[in-house]
N, CA, C and O atoms as a Maestro MAE file, in Angstrom:
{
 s_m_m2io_version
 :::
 2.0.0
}

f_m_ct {
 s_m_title
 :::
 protein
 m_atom[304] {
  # First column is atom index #
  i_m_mmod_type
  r_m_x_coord
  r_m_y_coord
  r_m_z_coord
  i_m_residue_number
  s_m_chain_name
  s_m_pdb_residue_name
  s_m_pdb_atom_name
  i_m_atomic_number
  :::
  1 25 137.121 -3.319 66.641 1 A "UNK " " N  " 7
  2 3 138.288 -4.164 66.667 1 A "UNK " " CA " 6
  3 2 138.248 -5.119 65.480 1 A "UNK " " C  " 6
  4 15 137.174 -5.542 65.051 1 A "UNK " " O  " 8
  5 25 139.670 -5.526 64.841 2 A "UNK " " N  " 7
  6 3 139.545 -6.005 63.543 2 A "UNK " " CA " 6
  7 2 140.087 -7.771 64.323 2 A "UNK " " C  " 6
  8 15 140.863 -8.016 65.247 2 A "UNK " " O  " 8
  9 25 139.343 -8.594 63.527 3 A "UNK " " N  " 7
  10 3 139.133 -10.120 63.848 3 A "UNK " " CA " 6
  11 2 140.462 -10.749 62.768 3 A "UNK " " C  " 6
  12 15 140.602 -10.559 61.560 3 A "UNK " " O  " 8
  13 25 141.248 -11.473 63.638 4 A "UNK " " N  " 7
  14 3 142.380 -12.208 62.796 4 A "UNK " " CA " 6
  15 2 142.219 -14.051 63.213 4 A "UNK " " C  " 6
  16 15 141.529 -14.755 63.950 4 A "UNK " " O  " 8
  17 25 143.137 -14.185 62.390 5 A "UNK " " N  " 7
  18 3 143.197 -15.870 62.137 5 A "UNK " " CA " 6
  19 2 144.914 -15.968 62.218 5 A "UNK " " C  " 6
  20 15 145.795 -15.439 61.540 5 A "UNK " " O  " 8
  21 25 144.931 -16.505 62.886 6 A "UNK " " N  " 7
  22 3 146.594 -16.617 63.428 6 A "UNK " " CA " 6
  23 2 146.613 -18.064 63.064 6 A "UNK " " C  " 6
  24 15 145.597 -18.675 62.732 6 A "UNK " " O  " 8
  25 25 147.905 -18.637 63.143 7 A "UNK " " N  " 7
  26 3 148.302 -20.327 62.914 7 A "UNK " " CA " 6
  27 2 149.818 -20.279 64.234 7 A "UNK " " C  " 6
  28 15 150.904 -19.699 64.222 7 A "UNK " " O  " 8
  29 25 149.292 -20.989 64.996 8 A "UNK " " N  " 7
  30 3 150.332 -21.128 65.997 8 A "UNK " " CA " 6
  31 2 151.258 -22.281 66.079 8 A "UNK " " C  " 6
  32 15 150.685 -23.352 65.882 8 A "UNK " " O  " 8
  33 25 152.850 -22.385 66.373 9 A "UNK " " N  " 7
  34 3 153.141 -23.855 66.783 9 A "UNK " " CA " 6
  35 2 152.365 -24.429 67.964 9 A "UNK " " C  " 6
  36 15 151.819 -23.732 68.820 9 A "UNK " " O  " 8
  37 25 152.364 -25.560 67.939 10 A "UNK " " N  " 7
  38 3 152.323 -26.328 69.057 10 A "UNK " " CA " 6
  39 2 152.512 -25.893 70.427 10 A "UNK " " C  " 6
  40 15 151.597 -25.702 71.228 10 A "UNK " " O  " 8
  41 25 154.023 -25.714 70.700 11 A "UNK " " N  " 7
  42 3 154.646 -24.565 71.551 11 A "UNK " " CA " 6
  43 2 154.177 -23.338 72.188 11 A "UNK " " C  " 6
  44 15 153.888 -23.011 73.339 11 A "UNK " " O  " 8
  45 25 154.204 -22.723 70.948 12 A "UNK " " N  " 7
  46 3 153.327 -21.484 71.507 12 A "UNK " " CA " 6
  47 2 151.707 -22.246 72.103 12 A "UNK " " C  " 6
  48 15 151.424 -22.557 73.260 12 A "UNK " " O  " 8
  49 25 150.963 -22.365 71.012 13 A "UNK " " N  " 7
  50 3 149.284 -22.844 71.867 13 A "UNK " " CA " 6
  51 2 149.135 -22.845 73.199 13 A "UNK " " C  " 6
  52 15 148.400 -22.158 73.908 13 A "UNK " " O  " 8
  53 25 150.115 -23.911 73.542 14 A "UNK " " N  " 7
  54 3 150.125 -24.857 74.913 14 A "UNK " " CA " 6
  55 2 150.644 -23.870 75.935 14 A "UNK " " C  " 6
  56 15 150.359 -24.026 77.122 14 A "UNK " " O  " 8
  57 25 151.510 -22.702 75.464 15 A "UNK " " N  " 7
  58 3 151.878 -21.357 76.396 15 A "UNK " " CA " 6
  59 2 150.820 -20.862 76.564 15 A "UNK " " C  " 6
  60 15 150.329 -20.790 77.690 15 A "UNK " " O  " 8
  61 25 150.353 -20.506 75.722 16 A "UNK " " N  " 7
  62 3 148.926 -19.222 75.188 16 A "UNK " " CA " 6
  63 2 147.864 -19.659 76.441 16 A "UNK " " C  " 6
  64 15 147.382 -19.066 77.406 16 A "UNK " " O  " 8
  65 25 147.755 -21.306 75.768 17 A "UNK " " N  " 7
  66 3 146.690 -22.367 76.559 17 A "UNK " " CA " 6
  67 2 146.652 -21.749 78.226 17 A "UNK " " C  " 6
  68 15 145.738 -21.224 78.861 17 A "UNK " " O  " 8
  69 25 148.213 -22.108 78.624 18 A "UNK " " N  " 7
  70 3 148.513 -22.291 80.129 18 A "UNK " " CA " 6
  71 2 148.224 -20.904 80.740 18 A "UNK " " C  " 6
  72 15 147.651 -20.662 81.802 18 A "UNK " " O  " 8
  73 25 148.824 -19.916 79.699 19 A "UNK " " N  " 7
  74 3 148.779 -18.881 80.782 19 A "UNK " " CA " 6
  75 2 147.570 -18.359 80.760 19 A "UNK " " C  " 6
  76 15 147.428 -17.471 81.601 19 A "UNK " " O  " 8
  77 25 146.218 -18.684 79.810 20 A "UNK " " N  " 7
  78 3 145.318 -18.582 80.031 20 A "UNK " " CA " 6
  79 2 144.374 -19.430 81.006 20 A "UNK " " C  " 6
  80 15 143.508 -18.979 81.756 20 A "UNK " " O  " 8
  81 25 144.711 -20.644 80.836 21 A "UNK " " N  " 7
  82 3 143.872 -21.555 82.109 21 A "UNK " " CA " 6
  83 2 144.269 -21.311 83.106 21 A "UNK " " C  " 6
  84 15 143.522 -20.818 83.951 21 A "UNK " " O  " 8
  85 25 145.782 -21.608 83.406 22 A "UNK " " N  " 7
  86 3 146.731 -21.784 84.748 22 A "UNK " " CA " 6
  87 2 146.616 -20.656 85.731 22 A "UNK " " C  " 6
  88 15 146.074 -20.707 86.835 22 A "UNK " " O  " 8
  89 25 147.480 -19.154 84.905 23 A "UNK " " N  " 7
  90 3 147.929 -17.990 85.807 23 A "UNK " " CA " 6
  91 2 146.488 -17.717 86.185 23 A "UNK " " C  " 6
  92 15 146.228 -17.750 87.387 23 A "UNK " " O  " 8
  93 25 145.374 -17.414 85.202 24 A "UNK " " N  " 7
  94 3 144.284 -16.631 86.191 24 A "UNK " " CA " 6
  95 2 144.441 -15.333 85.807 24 A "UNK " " C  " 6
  96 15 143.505 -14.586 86.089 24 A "UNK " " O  " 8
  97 25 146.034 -14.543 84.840 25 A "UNK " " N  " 7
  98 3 145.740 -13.271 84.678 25 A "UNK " " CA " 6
  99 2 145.124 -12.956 83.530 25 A "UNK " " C  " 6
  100 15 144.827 -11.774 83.360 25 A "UNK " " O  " 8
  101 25 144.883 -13.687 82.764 26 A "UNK " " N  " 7
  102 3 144.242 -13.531 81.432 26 A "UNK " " CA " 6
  103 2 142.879 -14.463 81.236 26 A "UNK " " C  " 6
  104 15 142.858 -15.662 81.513 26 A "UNK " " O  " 8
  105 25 141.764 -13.734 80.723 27 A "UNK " " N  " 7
  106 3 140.133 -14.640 80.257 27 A "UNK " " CA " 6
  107 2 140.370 -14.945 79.223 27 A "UNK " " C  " 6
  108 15 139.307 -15.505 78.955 27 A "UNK " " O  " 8
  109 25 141.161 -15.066 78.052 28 A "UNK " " N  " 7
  110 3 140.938 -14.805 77.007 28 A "UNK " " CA " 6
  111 2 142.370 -15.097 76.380 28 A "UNK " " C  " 6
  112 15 143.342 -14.548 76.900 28 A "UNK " " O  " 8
  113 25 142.577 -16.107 75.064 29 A "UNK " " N  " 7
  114 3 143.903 -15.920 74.490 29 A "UNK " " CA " 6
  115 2 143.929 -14.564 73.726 29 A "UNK " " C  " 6
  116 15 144.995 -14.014 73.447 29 A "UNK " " O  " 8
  117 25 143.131 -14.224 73.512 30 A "UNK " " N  " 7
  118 3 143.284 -12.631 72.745 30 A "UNK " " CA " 6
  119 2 143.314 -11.462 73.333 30 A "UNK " " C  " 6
  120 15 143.501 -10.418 72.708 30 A "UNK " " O  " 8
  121 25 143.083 -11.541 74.925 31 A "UNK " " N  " 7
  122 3 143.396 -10.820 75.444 31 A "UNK " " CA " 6
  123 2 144.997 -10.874 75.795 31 A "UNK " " C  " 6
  124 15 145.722 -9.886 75.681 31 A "UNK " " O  " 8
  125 25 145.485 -12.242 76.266 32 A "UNK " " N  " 7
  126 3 146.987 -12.025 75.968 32 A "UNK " " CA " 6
  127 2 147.554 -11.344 74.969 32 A "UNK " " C  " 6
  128 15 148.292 -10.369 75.117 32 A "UNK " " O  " 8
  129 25 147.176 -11.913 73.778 33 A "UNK " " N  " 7
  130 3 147.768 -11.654 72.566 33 A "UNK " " CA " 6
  131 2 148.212 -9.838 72.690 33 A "UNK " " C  " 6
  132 15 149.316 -9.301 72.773 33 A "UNK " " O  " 8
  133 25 146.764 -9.234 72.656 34 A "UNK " " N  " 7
  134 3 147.140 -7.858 72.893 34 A "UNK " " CA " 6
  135 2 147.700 -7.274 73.799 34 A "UNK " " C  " 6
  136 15 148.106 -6.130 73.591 34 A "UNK " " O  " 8
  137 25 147.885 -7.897 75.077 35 A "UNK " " N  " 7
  138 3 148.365 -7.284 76.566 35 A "UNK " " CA " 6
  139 2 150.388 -7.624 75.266 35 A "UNK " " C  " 6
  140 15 151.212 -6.744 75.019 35 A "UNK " " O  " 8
  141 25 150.460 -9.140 74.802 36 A "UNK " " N  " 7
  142 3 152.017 -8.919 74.200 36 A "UNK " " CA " 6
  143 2 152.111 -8.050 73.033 36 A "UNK " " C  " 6
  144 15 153.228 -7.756 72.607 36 A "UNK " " O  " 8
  145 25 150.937 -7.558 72.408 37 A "UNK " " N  " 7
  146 3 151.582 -6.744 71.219 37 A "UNK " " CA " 6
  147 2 151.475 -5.388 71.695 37 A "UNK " " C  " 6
  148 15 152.092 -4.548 71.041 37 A "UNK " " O  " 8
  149 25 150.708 -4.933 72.871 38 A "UNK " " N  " 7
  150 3 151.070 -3.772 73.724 38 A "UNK " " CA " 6
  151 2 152.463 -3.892 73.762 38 A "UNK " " C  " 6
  152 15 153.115 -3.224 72.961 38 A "UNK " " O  " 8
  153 25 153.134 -4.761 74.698 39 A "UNK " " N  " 7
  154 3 154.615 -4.769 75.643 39 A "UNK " " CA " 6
  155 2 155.661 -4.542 74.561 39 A "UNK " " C  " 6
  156 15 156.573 -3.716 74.510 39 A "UNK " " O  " 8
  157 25 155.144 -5.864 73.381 40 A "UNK " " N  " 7
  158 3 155.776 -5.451 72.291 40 A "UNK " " CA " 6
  159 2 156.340 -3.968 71.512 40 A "UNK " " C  " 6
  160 15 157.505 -3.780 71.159 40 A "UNK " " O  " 8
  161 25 155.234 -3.023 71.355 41 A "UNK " " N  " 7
  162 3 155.006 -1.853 71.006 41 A "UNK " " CA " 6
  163 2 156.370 -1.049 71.747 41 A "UNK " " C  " 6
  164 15 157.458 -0.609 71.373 41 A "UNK " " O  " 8
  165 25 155.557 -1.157 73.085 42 A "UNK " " N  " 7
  166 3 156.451 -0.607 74.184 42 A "UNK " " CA " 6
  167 2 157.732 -0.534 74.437 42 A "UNK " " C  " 6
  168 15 158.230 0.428 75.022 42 A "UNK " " O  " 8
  169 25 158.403 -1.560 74.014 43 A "UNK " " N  " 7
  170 3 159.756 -1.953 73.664 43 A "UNK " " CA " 6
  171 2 160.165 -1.355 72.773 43 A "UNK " " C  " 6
  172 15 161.200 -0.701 72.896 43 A "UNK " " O  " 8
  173 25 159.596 -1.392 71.820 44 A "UNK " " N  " 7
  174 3 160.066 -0.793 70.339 44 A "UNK " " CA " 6
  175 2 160.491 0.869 70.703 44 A "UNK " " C  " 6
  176 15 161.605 1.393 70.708 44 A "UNK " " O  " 8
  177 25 158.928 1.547 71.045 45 A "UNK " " N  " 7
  178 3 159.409 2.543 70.995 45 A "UNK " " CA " 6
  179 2 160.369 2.888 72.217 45 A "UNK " " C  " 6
  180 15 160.922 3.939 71.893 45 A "UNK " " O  " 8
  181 25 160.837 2.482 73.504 46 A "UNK " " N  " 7
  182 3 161.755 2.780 74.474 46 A "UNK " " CA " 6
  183 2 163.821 2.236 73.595 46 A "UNK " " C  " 6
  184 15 164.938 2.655 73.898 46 A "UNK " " O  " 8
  185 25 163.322 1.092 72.415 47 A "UNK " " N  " 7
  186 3 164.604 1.085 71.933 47 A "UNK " " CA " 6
  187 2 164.674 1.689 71.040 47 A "UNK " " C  " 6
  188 15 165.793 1.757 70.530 47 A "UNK " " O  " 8
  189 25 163.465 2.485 70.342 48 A "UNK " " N  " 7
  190 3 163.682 4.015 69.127 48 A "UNK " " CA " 6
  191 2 164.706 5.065 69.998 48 A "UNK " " C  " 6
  192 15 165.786 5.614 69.780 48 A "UNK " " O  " 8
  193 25 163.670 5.012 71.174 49 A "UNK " " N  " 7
  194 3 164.413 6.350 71.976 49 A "UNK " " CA " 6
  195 2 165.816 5.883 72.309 49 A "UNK " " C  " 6
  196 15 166.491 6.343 71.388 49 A "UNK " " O  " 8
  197 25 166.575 5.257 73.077 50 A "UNK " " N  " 7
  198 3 167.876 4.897 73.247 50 A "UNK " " CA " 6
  199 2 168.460 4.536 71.710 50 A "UNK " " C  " 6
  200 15 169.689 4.476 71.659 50 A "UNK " " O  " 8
  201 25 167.998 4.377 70.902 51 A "UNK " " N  " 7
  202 3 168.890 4.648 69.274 51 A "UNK " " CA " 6
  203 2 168.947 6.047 69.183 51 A "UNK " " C  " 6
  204 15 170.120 6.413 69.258 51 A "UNK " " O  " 8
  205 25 168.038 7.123 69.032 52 A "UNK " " N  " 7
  206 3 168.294 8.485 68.760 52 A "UNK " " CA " 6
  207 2 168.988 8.652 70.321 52 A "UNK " " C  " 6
  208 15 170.068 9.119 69.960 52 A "UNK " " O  " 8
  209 25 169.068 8.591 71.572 53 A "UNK " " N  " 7
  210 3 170.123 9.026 72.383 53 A "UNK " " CA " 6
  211 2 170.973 8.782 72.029 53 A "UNK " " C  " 6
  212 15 171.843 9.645 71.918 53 A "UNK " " O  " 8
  213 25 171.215 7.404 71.631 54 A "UNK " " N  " 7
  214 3 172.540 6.875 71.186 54 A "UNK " " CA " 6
  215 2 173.508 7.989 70.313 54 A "UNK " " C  " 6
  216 15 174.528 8.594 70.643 54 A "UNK " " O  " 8
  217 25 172.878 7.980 69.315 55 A "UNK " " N  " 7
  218 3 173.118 8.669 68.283 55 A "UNK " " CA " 6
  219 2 173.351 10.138 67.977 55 A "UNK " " C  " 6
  220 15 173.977 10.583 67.015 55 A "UNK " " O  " 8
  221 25 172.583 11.014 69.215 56 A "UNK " " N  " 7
  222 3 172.665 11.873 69.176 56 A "UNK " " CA " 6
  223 2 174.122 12.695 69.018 56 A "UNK " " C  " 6
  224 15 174.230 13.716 68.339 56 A "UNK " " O  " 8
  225 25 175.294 12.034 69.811 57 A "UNK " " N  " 7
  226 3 176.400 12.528 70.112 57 A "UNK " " CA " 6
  227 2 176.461 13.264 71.435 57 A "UNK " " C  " 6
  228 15 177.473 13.959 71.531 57 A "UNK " " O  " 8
  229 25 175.504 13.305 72.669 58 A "UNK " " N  " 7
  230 3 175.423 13.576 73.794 58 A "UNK " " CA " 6
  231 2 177.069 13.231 74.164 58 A "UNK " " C  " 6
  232 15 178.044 13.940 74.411 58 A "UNK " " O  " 8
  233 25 176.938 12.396 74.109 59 A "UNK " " N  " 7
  234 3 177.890 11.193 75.359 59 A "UNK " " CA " 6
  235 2 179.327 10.501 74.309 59 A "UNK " " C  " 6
  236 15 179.182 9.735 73.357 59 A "UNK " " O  " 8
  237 25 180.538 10.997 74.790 60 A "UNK " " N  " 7
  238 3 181.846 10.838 74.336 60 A "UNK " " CA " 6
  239 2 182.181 9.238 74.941 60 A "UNK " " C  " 6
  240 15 183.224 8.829 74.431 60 A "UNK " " O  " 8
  241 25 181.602 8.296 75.837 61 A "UNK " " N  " 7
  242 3 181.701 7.178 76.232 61 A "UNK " " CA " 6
  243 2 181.425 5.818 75.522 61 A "UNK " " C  " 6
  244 15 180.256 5.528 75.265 61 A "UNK " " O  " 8
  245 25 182.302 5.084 75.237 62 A "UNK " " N  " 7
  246 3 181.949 4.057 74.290 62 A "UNK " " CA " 6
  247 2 180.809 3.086 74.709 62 A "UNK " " C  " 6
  248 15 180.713 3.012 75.934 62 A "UNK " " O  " 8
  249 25 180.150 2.522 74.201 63 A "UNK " " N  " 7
  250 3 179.083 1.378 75.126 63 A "UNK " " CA " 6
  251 2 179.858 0.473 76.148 63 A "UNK " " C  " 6
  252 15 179.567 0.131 77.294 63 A "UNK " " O  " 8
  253 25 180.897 0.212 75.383 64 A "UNK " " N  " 7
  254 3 181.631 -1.032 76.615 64 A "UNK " " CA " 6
  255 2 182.195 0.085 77.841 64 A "UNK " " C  " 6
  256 15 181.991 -0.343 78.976 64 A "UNK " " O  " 8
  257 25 182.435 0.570 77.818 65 A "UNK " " N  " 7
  258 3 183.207 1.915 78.753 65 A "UNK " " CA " 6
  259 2 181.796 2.254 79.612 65 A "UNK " " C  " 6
  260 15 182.002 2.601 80.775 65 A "UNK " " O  " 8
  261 25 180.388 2.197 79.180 66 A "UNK " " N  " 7
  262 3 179.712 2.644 79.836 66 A "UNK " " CA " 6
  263 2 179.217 1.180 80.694 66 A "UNK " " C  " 6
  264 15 179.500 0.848 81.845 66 A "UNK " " O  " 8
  265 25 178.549 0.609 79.877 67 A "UNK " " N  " 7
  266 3 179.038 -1.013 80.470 67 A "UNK " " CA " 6
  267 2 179.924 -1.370 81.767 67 A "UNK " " C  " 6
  268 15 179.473 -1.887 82.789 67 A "UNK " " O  " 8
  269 25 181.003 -1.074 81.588 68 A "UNK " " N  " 7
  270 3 182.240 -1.425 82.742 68 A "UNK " " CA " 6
  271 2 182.005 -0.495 84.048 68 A "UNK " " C  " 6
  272 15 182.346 -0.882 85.166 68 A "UNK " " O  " 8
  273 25 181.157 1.253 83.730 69 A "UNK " " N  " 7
  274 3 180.724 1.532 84.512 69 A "UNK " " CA " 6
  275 2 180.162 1.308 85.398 69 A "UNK " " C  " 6
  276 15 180.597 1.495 86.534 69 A "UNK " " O  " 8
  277 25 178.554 0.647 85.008 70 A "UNK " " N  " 7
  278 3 177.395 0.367 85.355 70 A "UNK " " CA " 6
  279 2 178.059 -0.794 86.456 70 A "UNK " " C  " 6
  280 15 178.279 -0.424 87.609 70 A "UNK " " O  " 8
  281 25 178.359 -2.175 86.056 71 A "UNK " " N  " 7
  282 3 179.305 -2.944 86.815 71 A "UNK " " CA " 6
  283 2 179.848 -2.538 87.692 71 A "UNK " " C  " 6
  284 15 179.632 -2.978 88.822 71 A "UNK " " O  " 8
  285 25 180.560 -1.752 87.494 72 A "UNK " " N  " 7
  286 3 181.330 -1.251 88.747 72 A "UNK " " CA " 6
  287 2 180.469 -0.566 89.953 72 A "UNK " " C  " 6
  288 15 180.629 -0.809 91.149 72 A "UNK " " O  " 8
  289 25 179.460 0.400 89.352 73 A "UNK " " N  " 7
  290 3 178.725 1.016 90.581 73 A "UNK " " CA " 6
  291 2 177.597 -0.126 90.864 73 A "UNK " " C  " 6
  292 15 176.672 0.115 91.639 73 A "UNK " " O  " 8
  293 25 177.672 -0.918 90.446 74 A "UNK " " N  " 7
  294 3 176.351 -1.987 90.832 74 A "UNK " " CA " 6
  295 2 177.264 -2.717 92.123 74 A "UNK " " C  " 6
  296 15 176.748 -2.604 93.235 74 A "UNK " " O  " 8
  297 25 178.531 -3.426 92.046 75 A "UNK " " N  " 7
  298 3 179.362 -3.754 93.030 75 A "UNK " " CA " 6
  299 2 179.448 -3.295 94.312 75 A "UNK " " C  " 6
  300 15 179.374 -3.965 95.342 75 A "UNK " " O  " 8
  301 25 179.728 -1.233 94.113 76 A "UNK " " N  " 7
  302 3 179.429 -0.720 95.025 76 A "UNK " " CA " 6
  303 2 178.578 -0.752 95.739 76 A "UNK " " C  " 6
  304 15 178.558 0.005 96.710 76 A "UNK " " O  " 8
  :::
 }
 m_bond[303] {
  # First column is bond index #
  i_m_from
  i_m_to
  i_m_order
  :::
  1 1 2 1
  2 2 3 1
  3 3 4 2
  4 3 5 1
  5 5 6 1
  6 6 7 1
  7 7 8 2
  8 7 9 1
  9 9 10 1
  10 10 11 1
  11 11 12 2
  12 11 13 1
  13 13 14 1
  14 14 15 1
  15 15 16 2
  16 15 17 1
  17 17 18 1
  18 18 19 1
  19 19 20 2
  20 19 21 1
  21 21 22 1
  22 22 23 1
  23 23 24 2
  24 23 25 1
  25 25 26 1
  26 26 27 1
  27 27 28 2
  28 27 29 1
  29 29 30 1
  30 30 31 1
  31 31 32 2
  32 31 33 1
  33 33 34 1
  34 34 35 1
  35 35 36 2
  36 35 37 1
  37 37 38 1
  38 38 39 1
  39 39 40 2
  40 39 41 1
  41 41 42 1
  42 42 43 1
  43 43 44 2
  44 43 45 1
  45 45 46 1
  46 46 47 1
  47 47 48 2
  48 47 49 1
  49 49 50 1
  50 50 51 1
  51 51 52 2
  52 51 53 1
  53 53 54 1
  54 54 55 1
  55 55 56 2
  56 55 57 1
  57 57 58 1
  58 58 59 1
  59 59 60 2
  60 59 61 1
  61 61 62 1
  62 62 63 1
  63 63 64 2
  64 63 65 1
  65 65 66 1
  66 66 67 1
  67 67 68 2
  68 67 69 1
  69 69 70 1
  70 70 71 1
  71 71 72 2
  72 71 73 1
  73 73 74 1
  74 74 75 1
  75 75 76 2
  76 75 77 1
  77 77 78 1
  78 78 79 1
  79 79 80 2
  80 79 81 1
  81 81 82 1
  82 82 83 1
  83 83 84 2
  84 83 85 1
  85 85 86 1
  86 86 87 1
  87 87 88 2
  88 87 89 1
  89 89 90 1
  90 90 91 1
  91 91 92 2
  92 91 93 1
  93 93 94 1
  94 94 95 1
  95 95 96 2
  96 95 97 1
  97 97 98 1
  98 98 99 1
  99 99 100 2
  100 99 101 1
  101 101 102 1
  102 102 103 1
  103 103 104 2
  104 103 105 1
  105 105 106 1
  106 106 107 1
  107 107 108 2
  108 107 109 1
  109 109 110 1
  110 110 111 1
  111 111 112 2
  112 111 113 1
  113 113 114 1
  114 114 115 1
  115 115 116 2
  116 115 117 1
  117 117 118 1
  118 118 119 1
  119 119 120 2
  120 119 121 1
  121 121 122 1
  122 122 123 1
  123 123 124 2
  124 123 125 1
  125 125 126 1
  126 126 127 1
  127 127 128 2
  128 127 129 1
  129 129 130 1
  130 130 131 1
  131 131 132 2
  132 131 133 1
  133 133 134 1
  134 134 135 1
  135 135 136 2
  136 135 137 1
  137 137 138 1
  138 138 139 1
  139 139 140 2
  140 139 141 1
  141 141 142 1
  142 142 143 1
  143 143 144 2
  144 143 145 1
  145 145 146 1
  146 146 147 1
  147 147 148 2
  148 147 149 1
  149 149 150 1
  150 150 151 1
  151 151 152 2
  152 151 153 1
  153 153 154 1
  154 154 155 1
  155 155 156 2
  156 155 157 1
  157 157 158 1
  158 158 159 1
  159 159 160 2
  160 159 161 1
  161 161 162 1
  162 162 163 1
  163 163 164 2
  164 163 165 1
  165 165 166 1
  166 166 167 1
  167 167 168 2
  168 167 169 1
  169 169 170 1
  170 170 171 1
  171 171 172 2
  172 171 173 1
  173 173 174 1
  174 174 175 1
  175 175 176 2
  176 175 177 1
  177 177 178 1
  178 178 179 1
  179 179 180 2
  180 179 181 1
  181 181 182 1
  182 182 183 1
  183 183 184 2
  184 183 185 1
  185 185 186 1
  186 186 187 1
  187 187 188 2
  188 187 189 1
  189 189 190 1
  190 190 191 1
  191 191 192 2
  192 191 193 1
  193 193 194 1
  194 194 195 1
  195 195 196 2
  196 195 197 1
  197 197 198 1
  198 198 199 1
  199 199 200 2
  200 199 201 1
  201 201 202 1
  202 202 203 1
  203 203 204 2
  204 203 205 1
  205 205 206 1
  206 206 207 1
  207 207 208 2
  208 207 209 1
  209 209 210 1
  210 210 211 1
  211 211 212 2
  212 211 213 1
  213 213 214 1
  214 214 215 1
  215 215 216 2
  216 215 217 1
  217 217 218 1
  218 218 219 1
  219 219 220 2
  220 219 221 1
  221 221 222 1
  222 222 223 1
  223 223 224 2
  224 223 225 1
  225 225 226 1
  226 226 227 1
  227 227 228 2
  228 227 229 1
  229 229 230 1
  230 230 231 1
  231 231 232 2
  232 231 233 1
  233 233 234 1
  234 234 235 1
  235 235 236 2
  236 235 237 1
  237 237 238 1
  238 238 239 1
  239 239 240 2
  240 239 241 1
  241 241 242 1
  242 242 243 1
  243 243 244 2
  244 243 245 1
  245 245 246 1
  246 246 247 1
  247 247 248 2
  248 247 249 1
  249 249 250 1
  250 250 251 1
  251 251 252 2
  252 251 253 1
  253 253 254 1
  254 254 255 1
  255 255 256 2
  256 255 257 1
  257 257 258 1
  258 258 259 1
  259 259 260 2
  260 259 261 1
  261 261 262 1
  262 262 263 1
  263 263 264 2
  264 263 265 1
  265 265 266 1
  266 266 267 1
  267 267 268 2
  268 267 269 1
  269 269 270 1
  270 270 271 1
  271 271 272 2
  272 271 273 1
  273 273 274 1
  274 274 275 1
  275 275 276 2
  276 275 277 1
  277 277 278 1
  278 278 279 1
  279 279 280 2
  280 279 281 1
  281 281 282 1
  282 282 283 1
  283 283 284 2
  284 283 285 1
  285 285 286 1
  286 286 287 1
  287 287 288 2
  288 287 289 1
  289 289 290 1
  290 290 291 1
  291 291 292 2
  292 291 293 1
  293 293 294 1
  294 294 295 1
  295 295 296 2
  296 295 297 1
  297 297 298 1
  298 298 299 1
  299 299 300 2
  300 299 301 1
  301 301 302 1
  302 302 303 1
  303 303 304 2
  :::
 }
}
């Protein structure tokens, strides 16, 4: 594993700090760090994939049209 030197706000620290003292789910600010640049990752590639669906030309439905869908059967 490669060793970094980060510079944090204030802000952040005192997050980093808490959810390391407070929650109990993390030993370690660097273990956070990586559990967020995992989730991070994760994101990325699940919004690669919905850009190439997007894109593909599957689906004749505009986003807002699919949108107004979703709404509607969530009501139901």
């Amino acid at each position: 594993m490669s060793r970094q030197s980060i510079t944090l706000t204030d802000k952040n620290e005192a997050w980093l700090r808490y959810q390391v003292e407070e929650t109990g789910e993390y030993n370690t600010k660097s273990e956070l760090i990586n559990d967020l640049v995992r989730q991070a990752r994760r994101i990325e590639e699940i919004n690669k994939k919905l850009e190439a669906s997007e894109n593909s030309g599957l689906i004749e439905q505009s986003p807002e049209d699919m949108l107004k869908e979703f709404k509607y059967r969530i009501k139901r």
